[in-house]
Phi, psi and omega in degrees: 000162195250165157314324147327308192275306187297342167278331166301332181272309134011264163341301181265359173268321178297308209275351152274322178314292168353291192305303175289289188266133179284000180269340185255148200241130170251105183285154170203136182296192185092305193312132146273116207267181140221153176190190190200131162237134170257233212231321163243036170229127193230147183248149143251112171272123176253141172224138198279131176222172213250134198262358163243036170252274209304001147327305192261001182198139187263171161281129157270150185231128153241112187259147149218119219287131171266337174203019188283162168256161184288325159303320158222088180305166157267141148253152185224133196217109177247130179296104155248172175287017163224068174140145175244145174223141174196158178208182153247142184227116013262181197255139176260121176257094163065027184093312201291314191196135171268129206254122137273359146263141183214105176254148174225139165269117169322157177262137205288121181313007208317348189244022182265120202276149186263110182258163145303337163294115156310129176266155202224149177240164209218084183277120190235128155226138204223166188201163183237020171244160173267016190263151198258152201259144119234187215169138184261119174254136205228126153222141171223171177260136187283131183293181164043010190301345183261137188260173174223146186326084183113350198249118177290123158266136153260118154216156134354050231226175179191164203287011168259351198213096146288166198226161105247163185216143157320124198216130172262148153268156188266178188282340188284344175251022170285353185262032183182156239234161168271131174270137202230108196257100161263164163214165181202164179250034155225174202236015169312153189245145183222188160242125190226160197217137153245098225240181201262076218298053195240153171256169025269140177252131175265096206223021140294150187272337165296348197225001180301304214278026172274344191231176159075185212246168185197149180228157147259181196201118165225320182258349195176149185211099220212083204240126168272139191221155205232151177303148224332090187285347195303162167311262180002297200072037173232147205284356188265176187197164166228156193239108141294112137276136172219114198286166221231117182273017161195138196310004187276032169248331192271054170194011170225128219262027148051038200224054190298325181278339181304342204264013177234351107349279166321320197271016182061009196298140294166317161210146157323128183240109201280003161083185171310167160249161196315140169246122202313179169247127168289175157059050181298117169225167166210115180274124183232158183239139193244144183217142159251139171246158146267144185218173219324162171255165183296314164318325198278338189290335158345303193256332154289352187284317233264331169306302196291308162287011193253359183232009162238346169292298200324317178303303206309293191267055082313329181274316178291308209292296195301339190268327159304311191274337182272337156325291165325288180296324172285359171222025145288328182307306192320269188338323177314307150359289193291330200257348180305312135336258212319325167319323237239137143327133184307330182258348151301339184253291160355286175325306188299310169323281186336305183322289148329312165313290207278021164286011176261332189237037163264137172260353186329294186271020173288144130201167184312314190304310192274055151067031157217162195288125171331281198318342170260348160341314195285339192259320180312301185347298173295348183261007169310328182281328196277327179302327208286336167331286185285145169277146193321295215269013168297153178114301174351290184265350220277135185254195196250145185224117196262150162226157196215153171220150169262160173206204181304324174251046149089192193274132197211126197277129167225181231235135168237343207202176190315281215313326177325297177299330171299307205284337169291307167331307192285006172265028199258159179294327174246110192253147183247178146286005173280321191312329191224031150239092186236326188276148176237107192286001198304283189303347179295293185310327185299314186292349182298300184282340198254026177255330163335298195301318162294320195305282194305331198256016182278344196289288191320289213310302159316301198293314185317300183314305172310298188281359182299317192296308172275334160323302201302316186319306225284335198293309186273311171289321180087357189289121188260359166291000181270329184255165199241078174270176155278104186266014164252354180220062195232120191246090176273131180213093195064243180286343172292113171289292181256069188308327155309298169338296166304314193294318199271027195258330220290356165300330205256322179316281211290341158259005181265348179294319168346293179252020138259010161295329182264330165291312169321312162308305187308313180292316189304303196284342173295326179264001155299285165323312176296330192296321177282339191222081207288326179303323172330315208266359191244339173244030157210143204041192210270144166323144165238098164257128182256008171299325153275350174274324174318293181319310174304306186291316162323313169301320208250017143284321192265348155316301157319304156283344186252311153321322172298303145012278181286334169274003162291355189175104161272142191170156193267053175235330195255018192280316187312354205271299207261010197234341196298286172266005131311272189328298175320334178289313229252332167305311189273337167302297191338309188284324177305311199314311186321288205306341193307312191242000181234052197303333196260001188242350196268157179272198186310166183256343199266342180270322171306333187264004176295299208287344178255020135241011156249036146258318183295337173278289175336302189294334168268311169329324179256006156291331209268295209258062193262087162248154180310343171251010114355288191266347158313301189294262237273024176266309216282334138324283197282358165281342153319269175324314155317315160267011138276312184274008142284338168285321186308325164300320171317289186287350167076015213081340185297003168245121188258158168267081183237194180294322193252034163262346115357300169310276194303346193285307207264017164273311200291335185311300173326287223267307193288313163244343165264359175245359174234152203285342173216183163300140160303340210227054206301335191251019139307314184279317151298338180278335185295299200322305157317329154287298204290351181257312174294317201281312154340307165289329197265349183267319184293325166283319178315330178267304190296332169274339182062068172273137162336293215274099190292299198333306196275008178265285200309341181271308179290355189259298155341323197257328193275330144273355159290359196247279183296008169277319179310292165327284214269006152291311177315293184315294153333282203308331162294310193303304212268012195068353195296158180192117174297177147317155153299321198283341169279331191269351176296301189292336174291314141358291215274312188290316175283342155287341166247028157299306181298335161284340156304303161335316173277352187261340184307278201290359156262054193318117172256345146229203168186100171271056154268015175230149160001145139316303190271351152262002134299330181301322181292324183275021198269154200210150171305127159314141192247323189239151179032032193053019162305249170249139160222182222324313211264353166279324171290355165285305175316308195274336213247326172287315164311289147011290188279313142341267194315316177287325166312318158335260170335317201281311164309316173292350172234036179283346217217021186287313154332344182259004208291358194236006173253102168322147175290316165308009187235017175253126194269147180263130178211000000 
């Protein structure tokens, strides 16, 4: 027998049933029934439905209790031939609150084949007291159940009467995915889900989140869906609205045990409970947009690497003629030298030498002891003695005595006497290249490589493990995208995001390529003439500009990292080797003129990954006494490496640096009418004051996001350090190349336009989902890229030019003897 035929014998069995029992009702929609049951009368309504209007539109059904209790509900149970749907009136929601109306959309009949026979639907409401209920019941077909491309449905929804509406794709549209848009003028909390147009469609607040892709909601809601995108793999889908009987899922940031972690909590606490909201309504209006198809990503992928070639070759070109000229400046040097008399050139050596054991500007007032004053003499022979690379292996070897002042450092071996050298008032760069540092520096870079990939290899692993969770559960509340500018390519939600980091890969190879260059023809040169490279211009080590371009590959990759599943747990991923750009510039500007004072590559990178240990800490843990110890950390620090600077190195971190910091205090400033070293001391004074504020607002403002109070604390002394290097080099006559001041340009111009797209933040999690949701905004470039990719391409930028502008800070001096370059 066919279906058909079973629905006609159906058919004549309701009409005889109809006839004989007064409990089955033959009904019709549109109709408002009333009626009443008790424990033994149960009511069945058959209502006739048209098999080709219910194809295309399911029924909703609504009931409501008039005088039934919450304690003994009416149940309602409606029959179709794909499905049972029941419920209860009135509705208990989770405790919070009682609905006596309660409406549902049936689930749609669509694969029920189209006959002449009328189908039929079967409602039963039954009770379990023998007190008689009544209650009103209604079925209609739903209007507008279908979206349509481009076109708005407005509905109506509340936590008793869920909505959903049916959305097909079309055949033009499989090759690219639909934006599925709510929007509402309240700030009322839902839910909205796009599930797979199959039944059971789950529109409950206990069961929305078992199938489909799902948001919360209070202003805007924005889900991308891709053709079958479903378990199922079938391409039509439906948009479930479910409204919230109180507003704590859109307003709490759903990570209760981590935020009790932070709060130092002992067990998790869920704290009060929500207290409902009455007459919870929501209007929301649902729109499908279409949106770039995968063929179309093609051409802005292809813009953004065509304006990164373009740098490639402006940087080759620049890099050839400015190459050229640093090392005719070199040669200028070099034919400058050759020019000089055998005994003019003698001289010239000596000169240099012997600007190591000069005492001229030595004295007791500046804070070191006569008696070792007394011993350079005798170690004179010995500097003259030693070769230009000593120190390379050579370690530092101390004996210390007590006296009137305390435990004091005395000169046993070279480096003592180098360390005496650095106090002098007036220091050249011969004074503090005397070591030849080339393998210290080499290290930098080849310790870097391991350190990024055991760093990387976890972060990848991690966001990859969530991506797939986000992929498979469908909760889109975990990760904090711009879900109005959201360009998905397979399991990758957000594929723009990721895609707009290849700036930083492709300009940090960019500039280690140009270093590379720079380095080959400089040692090609020194190699013909090697005395060049040990008496002119400033050392050229290159081991932190290698490092700098390498961080800023892995910048890249690691930002990508993080725009696979963005969240203020994972920041650090993207925030990680920044401190390392921003750590390693510092040293380099340092290292340019103090090459024998920057440390070990093993003590920076000790000290710059137990700031990356403080910074997970202080995702976890921001309690006031979090931020007391980590003020009083970082004015610690502070007042050591402003003495280390002060001192050119000479107060070391041992047992006696107390000691030697309160003898140089005594001599240096309380006995004398100003600082020896004024203009180290005012620009230090000036440090020791911004970062002193900045430890101080940290305990009194508390800010959420430490990473980026900690990332600003790094870049505002790399800026003033940066500042007050320049500044020097004008005040001494120094003047760069044009190309430094041009790339210098270049940097303040697109930092500053990177800063504004930074700081027009489209989402932000330090908040909810669904109030980060509210700030996402329409793609700004190319139907693309938004806000914050374009802070990626224009930052990378800005990087690189920044680079650049250091690395050619100093080309001008290479024809310039070193004794005659001054250390500041």
């Amino acid at each position: 027998m066919t279906i058909g035929s079973f629905l006609l014998v159906g058919l004549l069995l309701l009409q005889h049933t109809c006839a004989d029992n007064p409990n089955v009702i033959a009904a019709n929609l549109s109709t408002t029934i009333t009626a009443n049951v008790t424990a033994t009368f149960q009511k069945t309504f058959f209502f006739l439905l048209d098999s080709d209007v219910v194809s295309k539109k399911p029924v909703r059904i609504s009931a409501k209790a008039l005088n039934a209790s919450v304690h003994n509900p009416l149940i309602v149970t409606a029959r179709q031939i794909l499905g049972v749907t029941s419920f209860t009136i009135p509705l208990n929601d989770e405790g919070y609150q009682i609905y006596n109306r309660v409406a549902r959309t049936l689930c749609p009949q669509w694969n029920v084949p189209k006959s002449d026979v009328k189908l039929f639907l079967a409602v039963d409401v039954s009770s379990s007291e023998n007190v008689r209920r009544e209650f009103q019941l209604r079925a209609d077909y739903v209007d507008n159940f279908e979206l349509i491309e481009n076109q708005k449905i407005t509905a109506n929804v509340t936590p008793s009467t869920p909505m959903y509406f049916r959305y097909k794709f079309k055949p033009t549209q499989l090759d690219g995915p639909v934006l599925v848009r709510v929007t509402s003028d309240s700030d009322t909390c839902a839910t909205i889900s796009v599930q797979s147009d199959m039944c059971p469609i789950h529109d409950l607040m206990y069961d929305i989140e078992y199938d489909g892709i799902f948001q919360s909601m209070t202003r805007l809601a924005a889900i991308t869906v891709t053709p079958g995108f479903g378990s199922s793999g079938r391409k039509d889908f439906v948009v479930v609205v479910v409204v919230h009987p109180t507003d704590y899922t859109c307003e709490h940031l759903g990570h209760e045990l981590l935020d009790q972690i932070r709060l130092n909590s002992s067990k998790p606490d869920p704290g009060p409970k929500p207290v409902p909201l009455f007459n919870q309504r929501k209007n929301v209006i649902i729109s499908v947009e279409t949106t770039m198809t995968y063929r179309e990503y093609i051409f802005p992928t292809l813009i953004t690497v065509g304006l990164l070639l373009i740098i490639y070759l402006l940087a080759y070109v620049g890099t050839i003629l400015e190459t050229e000229k640093f090392i005719r400046g070199f040669n200028l040097g070099e034919f400058e030298y050759q020019n000089m008399s055998d005994g003019e050139a003698e001289a010239g050596v000596s000169r240099t030498e012997s600007s190591l054991s000069d005492t001229s500007d030595y004295t007791e007032s500046n804070g070191l002891l006569s008696r070792a004053n007394q011993e350079i003499a005798s170690a004179e022979e010995a500097v003259k003695s030693v070769p230009t690379d000593y120190g390379a292996t050579t370690g530092y070897r101390r004996h210390k005595t007590q006296d009137s002042m305390g435990s004091v450092d005395y000169c046993e071996d070279l480096n003592e006497v180098l360390e005496i050298r650095r106090t002098k008032v007036e220091l050249n760069v011969a004074d503090l290249s005397v070591h030849s540092n080339d393998y210290k520096y080499r290290l930098y870079q080849w310790n870097l490589i391991p350190i990024a990939i055991f760093y990387a290899l976890p972060v990848i692993q991690l966001v990859a493990g969530i991506q797939l969770i986000v992929h498979f559960t469908g909760n889109q509340d975990i990760c904090y995208y711009n879900y109005l500018c959201s360009r998905p390519l397979g399991v990758v939600q957000q594929f723009n995001n990721i895609f707009s980091n290849i700036g930083y890969v492709l300009l940090g190879i960019l500039f280690l390529l140009i270093v590379k260059h720079r380095d080959t023809k400089y040692q090609a040169a020194v190699k013909e003439k090697p005395i060049l490279g040990k008496k002119y211009g400033l050392p050229q080590h290159n081991g932190i500009y290698y490092s700098v371009g390498f961080s800023l590959c892995m910048e890249g990759l690691l930002s990508a990292s993080y725009h696979v599943c963005p969240t203020g747990y994972n920041f650090q991923f993207d925030s990680t080797f920044m401190y390392l750009m921003a750590g390693l510039l510092m040293l380099k500007i340092y290292q340019l003129r103090h090459p024998d004072v920057n440390p070990h590559a093993y003590t920076a990178y000790i000290f710059l990954s137990f700031t990356v240990l403080i910074e997970v800490v202080g995702v976890y843990l921001q309690t006031i006494y979090f931020w007391i110890t980590f003020a009083a950390v970082y004015i610690v620090a502070t007042l050591y490496f402003t003495s280390h600077m002060y001192y050119m190195g000479v107060i070391s971190l041992d047992c006696g640096i107390f000691a030697r910091i309160s003898h140089f205090f005594r001599t240096d400033f309380l006995s004398s009418p100003k600082p020896l070293y004024m203009d180290r001391f005012v620009f230090l004074i000036l440090v020791v004051t911004l970062n002193f504020a900045a430890a101080i607002m940290g305990v009194v403002v508390q800010p959420s996001d430490f990473p980026s109070f900690l990332l600003a604390v790094f870049l505002i002394n790399l800026l003033a350090y940066f500042a007050y290097y320049v500044i020097m080099k004008f005040i001494h006559g120094e003047y760069p190349y044009p190309i430094t001041i041009f790339c210098g340009f270049l940097t303040m111009v697109t930092w500053i336009c990177a800063l504004y797209f930074y700081f027009s933040t489209v989402t932000n999690w330090q908040l909810p989902a669904a109030l980060s949701r509210v700030k996402n905004t329409e793609c700004l470039v190319l139907d693309f890229y938004d806000n914050h990719d374009v802070w990626h391409i224009i930052s990378s930028m800005a990087l690189f030019f920044g680079f650049v502008t250091v690395l050619t800070l100093d080309d001008h001096l290479l024809n310039k003897p070193r004794n005659e370059i001054r250390v500041f």
